[in-house]
PQR file of N, CA, C, O and H, with PARSE charges and radii, in Angstrom:
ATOM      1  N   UNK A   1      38.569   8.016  82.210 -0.4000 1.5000
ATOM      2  CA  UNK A   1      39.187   7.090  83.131 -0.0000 2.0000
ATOM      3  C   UNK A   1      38.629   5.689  82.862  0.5500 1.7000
ATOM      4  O   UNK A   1      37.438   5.553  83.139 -0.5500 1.4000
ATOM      5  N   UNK A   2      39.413   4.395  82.268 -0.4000 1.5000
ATOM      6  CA  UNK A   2      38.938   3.697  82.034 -0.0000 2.0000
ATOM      7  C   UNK A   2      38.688   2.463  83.166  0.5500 1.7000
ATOM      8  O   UNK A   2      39.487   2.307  84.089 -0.5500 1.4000
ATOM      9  H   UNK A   2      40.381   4.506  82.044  0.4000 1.0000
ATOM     10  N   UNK A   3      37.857   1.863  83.049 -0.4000 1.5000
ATOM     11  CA  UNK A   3      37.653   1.214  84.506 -0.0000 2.0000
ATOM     12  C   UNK A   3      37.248  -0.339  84.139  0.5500 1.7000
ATOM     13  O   UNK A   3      36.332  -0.845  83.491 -0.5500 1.4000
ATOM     14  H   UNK A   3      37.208   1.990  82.299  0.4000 1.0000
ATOM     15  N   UNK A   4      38.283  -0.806  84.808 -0.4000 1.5000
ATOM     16  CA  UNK A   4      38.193  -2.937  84.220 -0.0000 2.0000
ATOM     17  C   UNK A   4      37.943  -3.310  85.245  0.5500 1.7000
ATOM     18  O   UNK A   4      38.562  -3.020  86.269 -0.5500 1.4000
ATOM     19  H   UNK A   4      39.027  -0.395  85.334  0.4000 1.0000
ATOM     20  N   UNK A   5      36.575  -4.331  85.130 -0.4000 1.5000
ATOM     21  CA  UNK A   5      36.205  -5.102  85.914 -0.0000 2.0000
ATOM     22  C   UNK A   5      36.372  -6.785  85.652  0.5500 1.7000
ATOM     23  O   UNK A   5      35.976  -7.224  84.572 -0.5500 1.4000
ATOM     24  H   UNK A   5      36.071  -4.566  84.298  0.4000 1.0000
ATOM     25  N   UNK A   6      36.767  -7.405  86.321 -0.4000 1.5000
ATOM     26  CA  UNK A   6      37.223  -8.655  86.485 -0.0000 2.0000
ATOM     27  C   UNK A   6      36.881  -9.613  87.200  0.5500 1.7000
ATOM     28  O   UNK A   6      37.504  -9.671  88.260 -0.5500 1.4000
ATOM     29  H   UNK A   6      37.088  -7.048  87.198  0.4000 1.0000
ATOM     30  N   UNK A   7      35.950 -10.580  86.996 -0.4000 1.5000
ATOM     31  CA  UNK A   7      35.508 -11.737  88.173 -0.0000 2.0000
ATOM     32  C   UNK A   7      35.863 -13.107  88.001  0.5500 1.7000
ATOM     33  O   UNK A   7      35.808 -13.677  86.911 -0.5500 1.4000
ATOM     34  H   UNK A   7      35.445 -10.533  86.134  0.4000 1.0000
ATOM     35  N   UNK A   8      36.220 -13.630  89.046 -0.4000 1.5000
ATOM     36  CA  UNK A   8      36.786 -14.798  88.541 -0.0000 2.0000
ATOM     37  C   UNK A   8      36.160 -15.464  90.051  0.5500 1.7000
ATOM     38  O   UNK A   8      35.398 -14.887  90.827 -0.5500 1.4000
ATOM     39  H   UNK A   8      36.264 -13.168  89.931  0.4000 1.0000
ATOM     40  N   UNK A   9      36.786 -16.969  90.202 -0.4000 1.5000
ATOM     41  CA  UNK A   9      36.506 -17.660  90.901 -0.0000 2.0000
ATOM     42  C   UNK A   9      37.702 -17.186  92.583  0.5500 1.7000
ATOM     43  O   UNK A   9      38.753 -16.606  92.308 -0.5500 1.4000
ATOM     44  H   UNK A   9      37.405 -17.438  89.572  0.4000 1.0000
ATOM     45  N   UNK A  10      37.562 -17.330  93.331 -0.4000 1.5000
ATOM     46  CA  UNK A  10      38.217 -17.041  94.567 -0.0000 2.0000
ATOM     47  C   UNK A  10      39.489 -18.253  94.477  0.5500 1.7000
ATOM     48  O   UNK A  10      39.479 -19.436  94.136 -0.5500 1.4000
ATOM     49  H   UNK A  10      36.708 -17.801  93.554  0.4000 1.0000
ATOM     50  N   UNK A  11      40.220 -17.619  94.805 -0.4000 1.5000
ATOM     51  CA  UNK A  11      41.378 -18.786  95.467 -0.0000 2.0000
ATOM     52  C   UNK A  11      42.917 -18.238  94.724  0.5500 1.7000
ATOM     53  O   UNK A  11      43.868 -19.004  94.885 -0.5500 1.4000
ATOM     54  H   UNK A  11      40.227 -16.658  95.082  0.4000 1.0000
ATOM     55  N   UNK A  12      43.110 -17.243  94.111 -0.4000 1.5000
ATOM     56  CA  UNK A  12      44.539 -16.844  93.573 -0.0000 2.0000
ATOM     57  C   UNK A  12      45.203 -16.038  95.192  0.5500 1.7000
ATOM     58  O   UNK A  12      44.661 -15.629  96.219 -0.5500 1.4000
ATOM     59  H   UNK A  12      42.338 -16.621  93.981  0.4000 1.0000
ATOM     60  N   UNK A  13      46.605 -16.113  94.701 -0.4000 1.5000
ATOM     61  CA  UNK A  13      47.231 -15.375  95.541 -0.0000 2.0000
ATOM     62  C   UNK A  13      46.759 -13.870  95.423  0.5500 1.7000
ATOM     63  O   UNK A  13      46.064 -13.343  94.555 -0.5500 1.4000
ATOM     64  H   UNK A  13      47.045 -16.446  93.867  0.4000 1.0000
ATOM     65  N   UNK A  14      47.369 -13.313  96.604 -0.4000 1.5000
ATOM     66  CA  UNK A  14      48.157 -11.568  96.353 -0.0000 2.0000
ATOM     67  C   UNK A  14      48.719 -11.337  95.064  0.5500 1.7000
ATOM     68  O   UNK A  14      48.411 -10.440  94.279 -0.5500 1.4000
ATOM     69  H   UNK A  14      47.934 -13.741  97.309  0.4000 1.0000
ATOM     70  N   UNK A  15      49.584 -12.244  94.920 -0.4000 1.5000
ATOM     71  CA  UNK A  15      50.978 -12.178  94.263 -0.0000 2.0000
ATOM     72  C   UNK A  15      50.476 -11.965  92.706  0.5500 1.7000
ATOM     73  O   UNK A  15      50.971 -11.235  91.848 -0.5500 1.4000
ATOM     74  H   UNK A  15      49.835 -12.973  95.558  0.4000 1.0000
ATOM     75  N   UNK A  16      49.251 -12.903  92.615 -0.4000 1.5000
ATOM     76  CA  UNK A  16      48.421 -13.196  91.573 -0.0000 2.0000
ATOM     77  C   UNK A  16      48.080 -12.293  90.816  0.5500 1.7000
ATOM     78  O   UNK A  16      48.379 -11.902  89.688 -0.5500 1.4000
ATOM     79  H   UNK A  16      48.850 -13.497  93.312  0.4000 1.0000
ATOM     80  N   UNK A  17      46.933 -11.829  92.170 -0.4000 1.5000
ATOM     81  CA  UNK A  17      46.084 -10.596  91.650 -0.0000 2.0000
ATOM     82  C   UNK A  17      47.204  -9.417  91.359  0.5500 1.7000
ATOM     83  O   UNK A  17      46.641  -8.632  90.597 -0.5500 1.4000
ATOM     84  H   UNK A  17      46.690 -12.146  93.087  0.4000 1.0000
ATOM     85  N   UNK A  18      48.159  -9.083  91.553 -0.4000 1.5000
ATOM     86  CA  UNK A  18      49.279  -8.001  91.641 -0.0000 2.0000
ATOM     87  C   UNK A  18      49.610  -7.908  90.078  0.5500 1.7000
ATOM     88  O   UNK A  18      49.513  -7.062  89.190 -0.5500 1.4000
ATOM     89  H   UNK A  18      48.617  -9.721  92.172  0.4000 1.0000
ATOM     90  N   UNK A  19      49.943  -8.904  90.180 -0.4000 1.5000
ATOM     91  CA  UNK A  19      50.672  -9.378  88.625 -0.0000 2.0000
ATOM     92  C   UNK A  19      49.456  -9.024  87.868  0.5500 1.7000
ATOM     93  O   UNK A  19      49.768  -8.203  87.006 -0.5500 1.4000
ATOM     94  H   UNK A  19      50.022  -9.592  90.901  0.4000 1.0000
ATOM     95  N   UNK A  20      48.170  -9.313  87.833 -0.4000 1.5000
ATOM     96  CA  UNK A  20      47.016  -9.042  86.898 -0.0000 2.0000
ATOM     97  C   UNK A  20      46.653  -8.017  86.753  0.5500 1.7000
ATOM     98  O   UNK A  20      46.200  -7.601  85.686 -0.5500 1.4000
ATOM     99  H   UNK A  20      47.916  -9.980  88.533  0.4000 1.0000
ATOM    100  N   UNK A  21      46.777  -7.277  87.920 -0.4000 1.5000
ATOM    101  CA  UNK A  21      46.626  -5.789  88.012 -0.0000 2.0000
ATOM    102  C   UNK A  21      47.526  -5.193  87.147  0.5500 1.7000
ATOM    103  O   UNK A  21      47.072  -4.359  86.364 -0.5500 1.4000
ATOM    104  H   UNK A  21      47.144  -7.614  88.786  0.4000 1.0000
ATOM    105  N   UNK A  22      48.511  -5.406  87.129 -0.4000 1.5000
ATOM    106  CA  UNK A  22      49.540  -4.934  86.951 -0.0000 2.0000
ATOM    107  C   UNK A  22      49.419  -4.688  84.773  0.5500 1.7000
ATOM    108  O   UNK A  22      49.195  -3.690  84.088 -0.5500 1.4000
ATOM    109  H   UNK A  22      48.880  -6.084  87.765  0.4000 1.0000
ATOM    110  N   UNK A  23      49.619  -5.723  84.516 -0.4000 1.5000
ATOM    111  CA  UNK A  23      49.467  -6.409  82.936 -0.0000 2.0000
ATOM    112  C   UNK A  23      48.399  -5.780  82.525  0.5500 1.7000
ATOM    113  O   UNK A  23      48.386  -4.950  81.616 -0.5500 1.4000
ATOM    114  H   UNK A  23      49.801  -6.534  85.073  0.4000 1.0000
ATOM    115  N   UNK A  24      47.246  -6.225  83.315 -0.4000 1.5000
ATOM    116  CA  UNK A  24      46.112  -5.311  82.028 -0.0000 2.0000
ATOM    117  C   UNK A  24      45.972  -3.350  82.406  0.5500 1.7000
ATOM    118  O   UNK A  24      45.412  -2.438  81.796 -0.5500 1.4000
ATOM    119  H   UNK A  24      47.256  -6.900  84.053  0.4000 1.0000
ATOM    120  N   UNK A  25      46.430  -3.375  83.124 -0.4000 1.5000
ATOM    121  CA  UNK A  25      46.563  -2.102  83.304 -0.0000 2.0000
ATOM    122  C   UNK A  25      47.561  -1.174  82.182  0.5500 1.7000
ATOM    123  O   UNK A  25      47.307  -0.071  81.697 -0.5500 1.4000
ATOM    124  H   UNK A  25      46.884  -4.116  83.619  0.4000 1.0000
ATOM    125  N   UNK A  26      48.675  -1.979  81.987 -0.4000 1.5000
ATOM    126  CA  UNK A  26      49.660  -2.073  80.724 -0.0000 2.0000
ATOM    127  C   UNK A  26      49.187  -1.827  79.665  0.5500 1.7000
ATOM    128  O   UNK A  26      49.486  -0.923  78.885 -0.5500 1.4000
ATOM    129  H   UNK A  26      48.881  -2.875  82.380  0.4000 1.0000
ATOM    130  N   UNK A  27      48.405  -2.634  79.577 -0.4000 1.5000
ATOM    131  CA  UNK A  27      47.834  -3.046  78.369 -0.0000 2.0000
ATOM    132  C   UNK A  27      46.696  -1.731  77.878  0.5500 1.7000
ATOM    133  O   UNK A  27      46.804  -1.055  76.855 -0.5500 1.4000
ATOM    134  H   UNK A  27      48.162  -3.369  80.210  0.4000 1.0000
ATOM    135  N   UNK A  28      45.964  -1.654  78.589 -0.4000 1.5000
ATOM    136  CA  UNK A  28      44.667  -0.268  78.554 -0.0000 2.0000
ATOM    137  C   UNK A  28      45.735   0.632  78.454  0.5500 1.7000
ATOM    138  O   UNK A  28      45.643   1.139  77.336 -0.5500 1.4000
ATOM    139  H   UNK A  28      45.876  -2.204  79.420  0.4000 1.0000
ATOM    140  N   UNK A  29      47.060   1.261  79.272 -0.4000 1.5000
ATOM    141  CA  UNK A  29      47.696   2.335  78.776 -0.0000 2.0000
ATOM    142  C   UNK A  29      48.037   2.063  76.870  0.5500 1.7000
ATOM    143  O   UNK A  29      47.631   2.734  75.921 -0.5500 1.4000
ATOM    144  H   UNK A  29      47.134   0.849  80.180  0.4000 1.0000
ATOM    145  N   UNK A  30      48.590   1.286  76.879 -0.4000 1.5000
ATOM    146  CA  UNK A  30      49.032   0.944  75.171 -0.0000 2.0000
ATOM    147  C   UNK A  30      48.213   0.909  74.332  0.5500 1.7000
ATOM    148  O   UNK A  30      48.358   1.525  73.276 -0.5500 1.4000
ATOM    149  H   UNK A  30      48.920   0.741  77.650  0.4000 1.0000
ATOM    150  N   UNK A  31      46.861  -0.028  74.679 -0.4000 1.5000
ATOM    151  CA  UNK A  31      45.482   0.489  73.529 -0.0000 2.0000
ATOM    152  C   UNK A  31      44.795   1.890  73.813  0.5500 1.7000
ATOM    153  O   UNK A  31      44.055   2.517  73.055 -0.5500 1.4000
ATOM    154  H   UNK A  31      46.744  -0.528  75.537  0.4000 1.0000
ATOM    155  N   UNK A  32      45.121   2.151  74.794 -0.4000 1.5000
ATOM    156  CA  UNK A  32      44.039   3.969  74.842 -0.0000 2.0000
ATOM    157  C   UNK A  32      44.635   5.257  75.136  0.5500 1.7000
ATOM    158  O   UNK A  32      44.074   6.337  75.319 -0.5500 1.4000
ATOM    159  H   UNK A  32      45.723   1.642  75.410  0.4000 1.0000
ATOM    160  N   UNK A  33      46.002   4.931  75.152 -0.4000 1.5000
ATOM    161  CA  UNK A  33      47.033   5.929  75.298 -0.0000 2.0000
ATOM    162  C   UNK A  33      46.655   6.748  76.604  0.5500 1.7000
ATOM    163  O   UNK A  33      46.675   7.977  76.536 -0.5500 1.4000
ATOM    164  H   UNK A  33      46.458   4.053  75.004  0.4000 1.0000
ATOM    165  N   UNK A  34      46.443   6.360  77.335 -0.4000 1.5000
ATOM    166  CA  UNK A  34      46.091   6.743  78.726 -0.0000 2.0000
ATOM    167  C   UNK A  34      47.152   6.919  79.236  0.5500 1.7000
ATOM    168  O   UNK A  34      48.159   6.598  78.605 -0.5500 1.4000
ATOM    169  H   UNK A  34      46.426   5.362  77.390  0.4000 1.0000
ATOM    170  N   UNK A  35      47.282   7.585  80.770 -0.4000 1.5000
ATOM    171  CA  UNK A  35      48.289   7.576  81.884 -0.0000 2.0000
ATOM    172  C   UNK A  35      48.038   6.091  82.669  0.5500 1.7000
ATOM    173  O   UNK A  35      46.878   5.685  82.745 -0.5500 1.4000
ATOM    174  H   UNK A  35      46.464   7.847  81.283  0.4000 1.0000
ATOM    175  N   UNK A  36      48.818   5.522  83.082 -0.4000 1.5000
ATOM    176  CA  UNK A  36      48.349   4.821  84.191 -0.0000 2.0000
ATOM    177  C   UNK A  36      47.734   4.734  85.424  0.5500 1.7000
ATOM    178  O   UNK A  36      47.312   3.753  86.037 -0.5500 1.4000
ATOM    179  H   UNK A  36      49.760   5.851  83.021  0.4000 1.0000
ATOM    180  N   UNK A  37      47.752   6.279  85.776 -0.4000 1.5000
ATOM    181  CA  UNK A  37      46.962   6.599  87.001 -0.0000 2.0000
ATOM    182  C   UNK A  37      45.651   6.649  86.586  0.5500 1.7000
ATOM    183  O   UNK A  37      44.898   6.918  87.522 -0.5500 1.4000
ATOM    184  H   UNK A  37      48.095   7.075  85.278  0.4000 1.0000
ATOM    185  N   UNK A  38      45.075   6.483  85.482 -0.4000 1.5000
ATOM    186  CA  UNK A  38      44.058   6.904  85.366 -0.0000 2.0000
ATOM    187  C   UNK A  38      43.194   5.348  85.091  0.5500 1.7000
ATOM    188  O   UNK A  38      41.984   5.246  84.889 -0.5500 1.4000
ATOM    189  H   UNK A  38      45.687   6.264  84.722  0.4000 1.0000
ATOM    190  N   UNK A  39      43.769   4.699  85.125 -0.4000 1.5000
ATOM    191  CA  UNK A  39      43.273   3.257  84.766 -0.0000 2.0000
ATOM    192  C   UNK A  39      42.998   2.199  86.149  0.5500 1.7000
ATOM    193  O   UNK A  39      43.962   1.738  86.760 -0.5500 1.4000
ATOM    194  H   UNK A  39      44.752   4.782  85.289  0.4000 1.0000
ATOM    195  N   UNK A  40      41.554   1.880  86.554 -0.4000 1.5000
ATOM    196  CA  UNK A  40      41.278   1.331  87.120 -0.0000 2.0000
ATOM    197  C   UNK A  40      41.258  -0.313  86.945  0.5500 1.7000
ATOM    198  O   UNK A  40      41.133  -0.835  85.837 -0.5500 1.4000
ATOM    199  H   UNK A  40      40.771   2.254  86.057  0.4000 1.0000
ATOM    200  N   UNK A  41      41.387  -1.012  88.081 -0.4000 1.5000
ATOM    201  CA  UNK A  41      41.107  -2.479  87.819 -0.0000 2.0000
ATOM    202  C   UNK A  41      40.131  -3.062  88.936  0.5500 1.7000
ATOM    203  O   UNK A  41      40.761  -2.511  89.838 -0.5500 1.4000
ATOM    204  H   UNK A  41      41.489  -0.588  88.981  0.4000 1.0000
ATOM    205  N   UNK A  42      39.614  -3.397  89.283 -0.4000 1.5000
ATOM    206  CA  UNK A  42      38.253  -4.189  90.199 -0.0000 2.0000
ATOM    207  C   UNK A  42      38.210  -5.564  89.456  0.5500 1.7000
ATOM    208  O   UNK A  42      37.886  -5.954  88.334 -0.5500 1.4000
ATOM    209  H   UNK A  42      39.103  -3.845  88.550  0.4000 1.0000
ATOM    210  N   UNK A  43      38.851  -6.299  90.999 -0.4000 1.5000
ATOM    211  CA  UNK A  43      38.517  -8.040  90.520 -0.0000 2.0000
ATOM    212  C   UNK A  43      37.457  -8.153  91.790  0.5500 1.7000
ATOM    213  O   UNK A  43      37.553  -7.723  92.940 -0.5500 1.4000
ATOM    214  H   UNK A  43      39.114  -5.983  91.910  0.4000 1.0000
ATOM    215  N   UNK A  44      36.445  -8.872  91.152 -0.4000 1.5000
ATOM    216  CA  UNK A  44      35.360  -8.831  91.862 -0.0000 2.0000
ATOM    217  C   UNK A  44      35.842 -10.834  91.816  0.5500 1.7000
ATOM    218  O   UNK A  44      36.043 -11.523  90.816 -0.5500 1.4000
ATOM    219  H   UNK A  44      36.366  -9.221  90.218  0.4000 1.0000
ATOM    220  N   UNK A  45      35.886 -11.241  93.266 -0.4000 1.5000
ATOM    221  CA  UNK A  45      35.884 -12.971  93.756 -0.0000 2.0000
ATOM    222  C   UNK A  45      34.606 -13.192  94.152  0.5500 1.7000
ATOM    223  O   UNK A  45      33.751 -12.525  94.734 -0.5500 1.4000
ATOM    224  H   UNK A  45      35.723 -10.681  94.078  0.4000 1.0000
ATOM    225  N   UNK A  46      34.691 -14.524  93.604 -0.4000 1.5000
ATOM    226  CA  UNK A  46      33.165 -15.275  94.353 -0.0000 2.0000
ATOM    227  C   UNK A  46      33.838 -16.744  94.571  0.5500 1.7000
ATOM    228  O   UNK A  46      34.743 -17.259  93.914 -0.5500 1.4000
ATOM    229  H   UNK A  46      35.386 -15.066  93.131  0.4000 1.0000
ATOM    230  N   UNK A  47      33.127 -17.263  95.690 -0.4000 1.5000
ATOM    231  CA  UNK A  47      33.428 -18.775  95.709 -0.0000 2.0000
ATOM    232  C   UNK A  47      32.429 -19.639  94.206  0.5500 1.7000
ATOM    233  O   UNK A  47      31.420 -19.303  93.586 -0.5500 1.4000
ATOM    234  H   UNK A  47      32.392 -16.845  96.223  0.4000 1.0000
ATOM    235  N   UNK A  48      33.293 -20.749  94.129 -0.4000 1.5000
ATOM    236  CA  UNK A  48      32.784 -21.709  92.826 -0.0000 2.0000
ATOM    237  C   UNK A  48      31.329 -22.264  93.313  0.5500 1.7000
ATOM    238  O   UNK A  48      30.699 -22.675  92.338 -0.5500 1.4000
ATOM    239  H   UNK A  48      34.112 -21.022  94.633  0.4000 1.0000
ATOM    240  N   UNK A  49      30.715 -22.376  94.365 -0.4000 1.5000
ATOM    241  CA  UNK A  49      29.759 -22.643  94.767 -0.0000 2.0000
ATOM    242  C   UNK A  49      28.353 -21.528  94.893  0.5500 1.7000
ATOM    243  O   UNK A  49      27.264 -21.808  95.393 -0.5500 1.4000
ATOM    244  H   UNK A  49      31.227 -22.042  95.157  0.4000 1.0000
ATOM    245  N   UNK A  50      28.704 -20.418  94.373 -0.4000 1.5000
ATOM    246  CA  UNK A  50      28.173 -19.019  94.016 -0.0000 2.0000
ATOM    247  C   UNK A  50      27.518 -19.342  92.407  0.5500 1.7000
ATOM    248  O   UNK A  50      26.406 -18.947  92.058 -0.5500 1.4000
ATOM    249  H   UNK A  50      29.589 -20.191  93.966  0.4000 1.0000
ATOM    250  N   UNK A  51      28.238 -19.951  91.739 -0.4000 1.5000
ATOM    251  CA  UNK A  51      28.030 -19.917  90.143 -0.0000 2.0000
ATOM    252  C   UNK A  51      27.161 -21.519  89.765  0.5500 1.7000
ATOM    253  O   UNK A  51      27.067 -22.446  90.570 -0.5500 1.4000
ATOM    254  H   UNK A  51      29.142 -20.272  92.023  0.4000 1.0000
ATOM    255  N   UNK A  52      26.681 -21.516  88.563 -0.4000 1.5000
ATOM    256  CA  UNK A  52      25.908 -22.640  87.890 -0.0000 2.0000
ATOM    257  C   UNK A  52      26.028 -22.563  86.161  0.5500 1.7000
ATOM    258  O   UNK A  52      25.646 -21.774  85.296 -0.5500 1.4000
ATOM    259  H   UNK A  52      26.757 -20.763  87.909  0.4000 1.0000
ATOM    260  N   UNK A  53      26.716 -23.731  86.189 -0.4000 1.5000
ATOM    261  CA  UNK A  53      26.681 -23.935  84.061 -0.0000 2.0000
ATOM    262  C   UNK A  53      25.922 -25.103  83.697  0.5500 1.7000
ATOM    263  O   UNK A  53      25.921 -26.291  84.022 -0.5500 1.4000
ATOM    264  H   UNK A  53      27.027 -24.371  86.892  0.4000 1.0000
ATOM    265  N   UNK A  54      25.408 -24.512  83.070 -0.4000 1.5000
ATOM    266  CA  UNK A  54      24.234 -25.812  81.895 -0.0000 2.0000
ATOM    267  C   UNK A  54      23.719 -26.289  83.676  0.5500 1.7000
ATOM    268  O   UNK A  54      24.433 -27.092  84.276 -0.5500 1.4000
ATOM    269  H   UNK A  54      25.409 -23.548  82.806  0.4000 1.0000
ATOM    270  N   UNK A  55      22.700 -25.817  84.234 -0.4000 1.5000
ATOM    271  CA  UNK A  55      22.292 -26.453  85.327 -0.0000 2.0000
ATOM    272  C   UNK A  55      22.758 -26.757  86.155  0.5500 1.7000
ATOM    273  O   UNK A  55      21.923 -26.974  87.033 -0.5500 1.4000
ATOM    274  H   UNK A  55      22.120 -25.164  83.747  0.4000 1.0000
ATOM    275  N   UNK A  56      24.456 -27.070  86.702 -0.4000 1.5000
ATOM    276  CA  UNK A  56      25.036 -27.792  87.607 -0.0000 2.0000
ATOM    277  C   UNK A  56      25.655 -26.387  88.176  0.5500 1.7000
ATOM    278  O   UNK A  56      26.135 -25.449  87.539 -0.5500 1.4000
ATOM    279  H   UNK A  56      25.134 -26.895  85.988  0.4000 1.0000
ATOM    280  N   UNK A  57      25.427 -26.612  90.075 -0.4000 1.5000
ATOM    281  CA  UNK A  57      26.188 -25.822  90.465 -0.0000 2.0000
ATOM    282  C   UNK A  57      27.620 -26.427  90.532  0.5500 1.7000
ATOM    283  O   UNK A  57      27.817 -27.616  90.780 -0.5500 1.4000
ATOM    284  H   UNK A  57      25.038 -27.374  90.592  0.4000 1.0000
ATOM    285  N   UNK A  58      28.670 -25.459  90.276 -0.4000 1.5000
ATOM    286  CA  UNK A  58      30.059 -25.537  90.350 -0.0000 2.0000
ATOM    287  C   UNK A  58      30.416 -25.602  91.609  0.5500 1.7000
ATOM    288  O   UNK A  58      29.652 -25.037  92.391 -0.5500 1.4000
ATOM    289  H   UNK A  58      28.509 -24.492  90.074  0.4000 1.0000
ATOM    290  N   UNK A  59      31.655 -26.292  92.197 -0.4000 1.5000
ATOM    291  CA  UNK A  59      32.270 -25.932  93.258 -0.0000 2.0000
ATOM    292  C   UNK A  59      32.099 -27.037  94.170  0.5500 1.7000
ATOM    293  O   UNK A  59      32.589 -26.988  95.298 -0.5500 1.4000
ATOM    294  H   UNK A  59      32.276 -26.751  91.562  0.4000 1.0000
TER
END
């Protein structure tokens, strides 16, 4: 059971995340010849004020 984890910054729609779910889930069936039920997705959100690059917090 393959299992995708995904983090990004907070602020997409439903509609968003649906559609993303949706595509790479597609995608893992076509590279691993899987079922689709068997393919997980986990988008893990954080606010931009959570994260820091080259020293500077974001957000």
């Amino acid at each position: 059971m393959p299992v995708v984890e995904i983090t990004m910054f907070e602020g997409r729609t439903k509609e968003m995340k649906k559609k993303l779910i949706e595509k790479v889930t597609k995608s893992v069936v076509e590279a691993l010849g899987v079922e689709p039920d068997q393919v997980w997705v986990v988008i893990r959100e954080f606010p931009k004020e959570n994260f820091g690059m080259a020293g500077v917090q974001q957000g």
